[in-house]
N, C-alpha and C positions, 0 to 999 in steps of 0.2 A: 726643115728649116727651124722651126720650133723648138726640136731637140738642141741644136747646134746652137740656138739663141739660149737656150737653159747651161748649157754646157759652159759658154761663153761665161754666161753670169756667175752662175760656180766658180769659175777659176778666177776673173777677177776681184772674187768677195775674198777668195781663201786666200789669193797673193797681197791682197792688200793686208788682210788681217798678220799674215805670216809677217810680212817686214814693215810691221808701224813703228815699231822701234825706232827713232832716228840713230842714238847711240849705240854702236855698236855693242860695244861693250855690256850691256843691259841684255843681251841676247843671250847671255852666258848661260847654259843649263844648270841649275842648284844641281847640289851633288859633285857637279868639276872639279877636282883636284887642283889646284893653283898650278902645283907644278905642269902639268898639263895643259898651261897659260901663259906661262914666265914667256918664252920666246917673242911670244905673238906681243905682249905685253911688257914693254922693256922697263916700265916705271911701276910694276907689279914686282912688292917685295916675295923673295922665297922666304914663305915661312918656317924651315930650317936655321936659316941664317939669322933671324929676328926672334927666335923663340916663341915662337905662336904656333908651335906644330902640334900641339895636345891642348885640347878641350877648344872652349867658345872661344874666339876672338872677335873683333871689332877695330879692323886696321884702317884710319882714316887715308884721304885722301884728296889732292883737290880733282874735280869732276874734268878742268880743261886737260890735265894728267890723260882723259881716257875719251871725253867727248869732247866735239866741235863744234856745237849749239849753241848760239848765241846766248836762249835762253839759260844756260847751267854756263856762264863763263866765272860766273863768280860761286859757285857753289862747290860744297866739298861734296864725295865721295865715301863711301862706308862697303867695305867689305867683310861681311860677316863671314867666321868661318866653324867649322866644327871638324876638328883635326884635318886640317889642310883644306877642305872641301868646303866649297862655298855652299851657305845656303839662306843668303840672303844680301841684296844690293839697298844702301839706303843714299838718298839725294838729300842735302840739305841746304839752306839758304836764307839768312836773316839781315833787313834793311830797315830805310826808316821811313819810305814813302809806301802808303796803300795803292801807287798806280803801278809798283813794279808788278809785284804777284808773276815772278818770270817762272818757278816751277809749276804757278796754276797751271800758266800757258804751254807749257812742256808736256805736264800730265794730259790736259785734254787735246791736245793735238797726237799727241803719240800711243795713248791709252784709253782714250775713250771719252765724252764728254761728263764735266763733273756737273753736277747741280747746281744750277745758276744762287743759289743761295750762299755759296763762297764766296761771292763777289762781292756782297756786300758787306760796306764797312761797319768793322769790330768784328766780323763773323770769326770764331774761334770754335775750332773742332775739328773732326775728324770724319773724312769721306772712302767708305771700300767702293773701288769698283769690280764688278764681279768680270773678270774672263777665263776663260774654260780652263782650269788647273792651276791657275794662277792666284795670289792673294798679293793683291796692292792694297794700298792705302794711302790718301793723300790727308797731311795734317795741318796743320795753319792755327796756330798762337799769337799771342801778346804780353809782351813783357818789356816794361823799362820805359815804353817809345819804341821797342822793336816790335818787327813782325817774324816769325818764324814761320819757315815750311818747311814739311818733311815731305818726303816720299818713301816708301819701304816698299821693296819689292822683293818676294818669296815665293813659296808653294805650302798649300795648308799645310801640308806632312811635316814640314819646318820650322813654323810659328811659335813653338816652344823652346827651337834654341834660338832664334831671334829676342824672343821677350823673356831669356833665361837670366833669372836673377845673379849665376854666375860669369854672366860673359864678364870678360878683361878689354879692356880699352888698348889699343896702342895706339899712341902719335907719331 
């Protein structure tokens, strides 16, 4: 009985951890080939057809395009790419009240708990949380009267074409 109580535990820690994700879409393996996407993804440009199919890209997007979360209704999408193949998702999100904080509440419900030190007002900076092969990062700015958040989601092996000073922007 013991075993089968251990066993049990195991498989609910590892099914939970496997599908915290709520968006879909975020589940995407770095490395994917777009094309490899496009079907499943009908608001996913072919990057042939956009000129994004050689070197770093950065093709925005808005996040309701891909997810159904209340908290990302208003936030854009970032698909990084490195000749077709994605290898990084970023979430973004700027307003002008400190009680929305909607990507805080998205990052630690779906990724992990951040450090309650975000929460407070003016906090400006930047939070990793560590998961197994994973590299996120939650950010949060000020500027203007706005608040900024980011969220970057990658894999170490990738963090250099993500922060490549020659990525290209498309809108």
């Amino acid at each position: 009985m013991k075993i089968l109580l251990q066993l049990f535990t195991i498989f609910m820690f590892s099914t939970s951890f496997t599908s915290s994700y709520a968006c879909e879409f975020l589940k995407i393996q770095n490395g994917t080939p777009i094309q490899n996407i496009l079907q499943q993804y009908q608001d996913l440009d072919d990057p042939m057809s956009i000129g994004t199919d050689k070197g770093i890209w950065e093709v925005q997007y808005s996040a309701s395009n891909f997810c159904n979360e209340e908290e990302l209704d208003d936030a854009g999408l970032s698909v990084i790419t490195n000749d077709t193949k994605i290898v990084g998702i970023k979430l973004e999100t700027s307003y002008m009240s400190e009680d929305k904080e909607k990507l805080y509440r998205y990052t630690s419900k779906n990724f992990g708990s951040i450090d309650s030190k975000v929460t407070k007002n003016n906090w400006t900076g930047f939070f990793r949380l560590d998961l197994p092969g994973n590299y996120i990062v939650y950010e949060r700015d000020t500027y203007d009267g706005q608040i900024y958040e980011k969220l970057l989601i990658t894999i170490p092996t990738k963090i250099d074409d993500v922060y490549n000073e020659g990525l290209r922007e498309y809108m």
